[in-house]
Structures are given as structure tokens and as C-alpha cells.
N, C-alpha and C positions, 0 to 999 in steps of 0.2 A: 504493500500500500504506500510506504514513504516513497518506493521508485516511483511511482506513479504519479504521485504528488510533483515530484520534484519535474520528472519528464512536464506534466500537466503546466506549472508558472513559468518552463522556459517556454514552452508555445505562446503563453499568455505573454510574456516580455518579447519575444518576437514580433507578435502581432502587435502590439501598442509600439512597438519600432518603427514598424514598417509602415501604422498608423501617422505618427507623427512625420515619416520622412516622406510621405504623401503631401502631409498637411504643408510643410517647409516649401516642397517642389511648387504647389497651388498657390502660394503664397509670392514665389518667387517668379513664375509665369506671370502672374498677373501684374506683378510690378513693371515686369518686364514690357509685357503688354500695355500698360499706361503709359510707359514713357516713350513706346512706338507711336503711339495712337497721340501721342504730346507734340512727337517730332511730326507728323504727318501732318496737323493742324497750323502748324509752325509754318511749315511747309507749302503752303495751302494757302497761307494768308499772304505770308511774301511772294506767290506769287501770284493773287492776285491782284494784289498793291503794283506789281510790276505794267497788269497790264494795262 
């Protein structure tokens, strides 16, 4: 039973790992994505101020 256990909380600490490095990646796209969607407006505007 203690094997069990013990196998049983490493799955649990794996999953809430891999949980969070999910959360991090979602986290970090989307920043990434704001500052493209930042740069495209930027973008956008000067030119067309240009024309």
C-alpha cells in the first residue's frame, strides 16, 4: 500500500507540473501575441499617416 501511495503523489506532482508548464507556455503566447498585434497597429497607423 505505501508503494502505491508513493507511485500514486509522483503522478499527482507530475500532472500539476505539467499543469503549470501549460499555464506558463498560455501565459507567455499570449504576451507574445499582444505585442505582435501592438506592433501591427503601430504599423498600420504609420502607414497610414504616410499616405
Amino acid at each position: 500500500m505505501k508503494y502505491r501511495a508513493k507511485n500514486h503523489s509522483k503522478q499527482v506532482l507530475i500532472l500539476l507540473g505539467l499543469d503549470i508548464l501549460i499555464y506558463v507556455v498560455q501565459i507567455g503566447l499570449s504576451r507574445e501575441i499582444m505585442k505582435a498585434t501592438d506592433a501591427l497597429l503601430f504599423v498600420n497607423k504609420n502607414i497610414a499617416n504616410m499616405i
